[in-house]
N, C-alpha and C positions, 0 to 999 in steps of 0.2 A: 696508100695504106701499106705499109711496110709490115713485112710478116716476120716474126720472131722464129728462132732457130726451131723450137720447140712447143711452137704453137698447139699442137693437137695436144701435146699432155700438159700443156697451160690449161686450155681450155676446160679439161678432163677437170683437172684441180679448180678453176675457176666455178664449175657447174656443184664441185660435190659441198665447195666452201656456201657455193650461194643455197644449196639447199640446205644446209645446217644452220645458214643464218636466218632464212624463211622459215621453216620452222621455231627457233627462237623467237622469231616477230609474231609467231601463230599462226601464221597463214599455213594452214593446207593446201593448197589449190596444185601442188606440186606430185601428186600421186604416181604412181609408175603407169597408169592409164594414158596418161598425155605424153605426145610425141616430142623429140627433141626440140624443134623448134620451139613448139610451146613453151616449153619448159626455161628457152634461152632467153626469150622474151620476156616470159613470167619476172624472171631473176632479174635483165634488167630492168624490168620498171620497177621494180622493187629497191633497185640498190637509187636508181634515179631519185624513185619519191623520197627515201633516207638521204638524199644527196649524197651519198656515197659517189659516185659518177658522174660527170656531166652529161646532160642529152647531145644525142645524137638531132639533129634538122629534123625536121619531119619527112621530105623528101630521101634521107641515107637512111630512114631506116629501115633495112633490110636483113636476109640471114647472115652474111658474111660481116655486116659492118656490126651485126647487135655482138657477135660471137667473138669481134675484133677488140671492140669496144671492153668485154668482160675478161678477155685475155689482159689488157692495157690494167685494168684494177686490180688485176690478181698480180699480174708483175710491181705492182706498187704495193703490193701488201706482204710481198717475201725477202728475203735478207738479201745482200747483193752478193752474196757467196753462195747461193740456194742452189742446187745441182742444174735445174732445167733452165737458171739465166746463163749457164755458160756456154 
């Protein structure tokens, strides 16, 4: 798993996209009570079920590979001039 130069404010962008889009879906389940992991989880199975992302194995799926994984969709969804790809 290769880590991006700018992974943590990927991920940062990745969690705030995927809650604005969980919201749009209507799911609440995303509340400020639940802990970050939950939250990382929540998001991908959510981008999964929309096929937005591919799954992960069942055996990778862990915190570092589900947080890897939503870094990898968010790098696909910003311009290749975007500040944090360079």
């Amino acid at each position: 798993m290769k880590k991006h130069k700018n992974e943590d404010k990927l991920l940062k962008l990745a969690m705030q996209l995927g809650r604005a889009y969980a919201t749009k879906r209507g799911y609440g389940g995303l509340d400020k009570a639940e802990s970050n992991k939950d939250k990382v989880e929540a998001i991908y199975r959510l981008l999964v079920n929309d096929k937005l992302i591919s799954p992960l194995p069942e055996d990778k799926e862990d915190g570092p590979n589900l947080k890897h994984r939503l870094v990898l969709w968010i790098v696909s969804q910003l311009p290749e001039n975007h500040e944090l790809l360079q």
